[in-house]
C-alpha positions in Angstrom: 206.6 57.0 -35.2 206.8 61.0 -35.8 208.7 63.3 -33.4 208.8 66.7 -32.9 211.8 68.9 -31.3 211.5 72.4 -30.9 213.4 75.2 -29.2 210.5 77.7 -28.4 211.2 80.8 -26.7 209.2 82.8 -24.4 208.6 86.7 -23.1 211.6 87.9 -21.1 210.8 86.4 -17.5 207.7 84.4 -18.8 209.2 80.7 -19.9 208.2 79.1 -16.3 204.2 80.6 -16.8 204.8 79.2 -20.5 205.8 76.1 -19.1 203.2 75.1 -16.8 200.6 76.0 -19.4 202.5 74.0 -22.4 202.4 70.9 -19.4 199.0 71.6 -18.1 196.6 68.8 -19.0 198.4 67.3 -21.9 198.2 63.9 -20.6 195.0 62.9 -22.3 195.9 63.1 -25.9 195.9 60.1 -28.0 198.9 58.9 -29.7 201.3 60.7 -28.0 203.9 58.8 -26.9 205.9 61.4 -24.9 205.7 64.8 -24.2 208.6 66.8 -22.8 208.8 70.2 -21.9 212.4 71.4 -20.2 214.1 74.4 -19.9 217.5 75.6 -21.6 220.4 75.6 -19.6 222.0 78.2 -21.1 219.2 80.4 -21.9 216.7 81.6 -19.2 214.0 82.5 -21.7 213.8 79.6 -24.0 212.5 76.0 -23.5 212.4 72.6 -25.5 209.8 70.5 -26.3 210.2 66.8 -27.5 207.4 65.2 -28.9 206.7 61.5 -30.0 203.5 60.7 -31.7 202.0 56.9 -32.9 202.3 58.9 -36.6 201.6 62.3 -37.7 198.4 62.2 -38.3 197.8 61.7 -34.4 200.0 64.6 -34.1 197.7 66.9 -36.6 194.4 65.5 -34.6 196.1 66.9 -31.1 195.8 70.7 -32.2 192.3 69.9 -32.1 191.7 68.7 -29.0 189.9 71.4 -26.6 192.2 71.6 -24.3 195.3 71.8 -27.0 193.6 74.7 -28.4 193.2 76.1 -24.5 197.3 75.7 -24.1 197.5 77.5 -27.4 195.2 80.0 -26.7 196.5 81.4 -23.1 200.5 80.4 -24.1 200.1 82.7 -27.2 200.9 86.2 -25.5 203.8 84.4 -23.4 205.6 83.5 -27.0 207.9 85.6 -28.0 209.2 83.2 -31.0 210.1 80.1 -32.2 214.0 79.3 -32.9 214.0 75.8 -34.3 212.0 72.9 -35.3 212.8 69.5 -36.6 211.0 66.9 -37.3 212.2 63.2 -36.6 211.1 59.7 -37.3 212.2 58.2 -33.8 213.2 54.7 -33.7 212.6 53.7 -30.3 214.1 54.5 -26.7 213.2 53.7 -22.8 209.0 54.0 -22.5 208.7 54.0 -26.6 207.4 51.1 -28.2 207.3 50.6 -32.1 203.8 49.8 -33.2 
């Protein structure tokens, strides 16, 4: 598996339009295993997303995908940076399933 964690931060008082944008119709895309968005608790600009893909190259395939390049497209002007991102090789968990 490949996973994704990334601290994204958005335009003061635009993380909750970013949000429902980054969640908005990404339910459809194949090999992804789980896709979180939640907010920082400590920061009311900045959010986290968790990712966990079949393998990367599912991952790469995603960006894509019409309406990944949509999310992309009308998130861009609510970004005002990205912090931190790290990339994992998850082992398993609850709803994950090694292939």
């Amino acid at each position: 598996m490949y996973g994704l964690i990334g601290k994204m931060r958005a335009q003061p008082g635009k993380r909750d339009e970013l949000a429902a944008i980054l969640l908005k119709g990404m339910d459809a895309m194949p090999g992804c295993l789980s896709y979180v968005v939640a907010n920082d608790t400590a920061d009311t600009d900045a959010l986290w997303i968790t990712e966990v893909w079949r393998d990367e190259a599912s991952h790469r395939a995603s960006l894509q995908l019409p309406e990944v390049q949509a999310a992309i497209a009308a998130g861009r002007p609510l970004i005002a940076g990205f912090e931190s991102q790290i990339v994992t090789a998850p082992l398993g968990g609850v709803g994950l399933q090694a292939d």
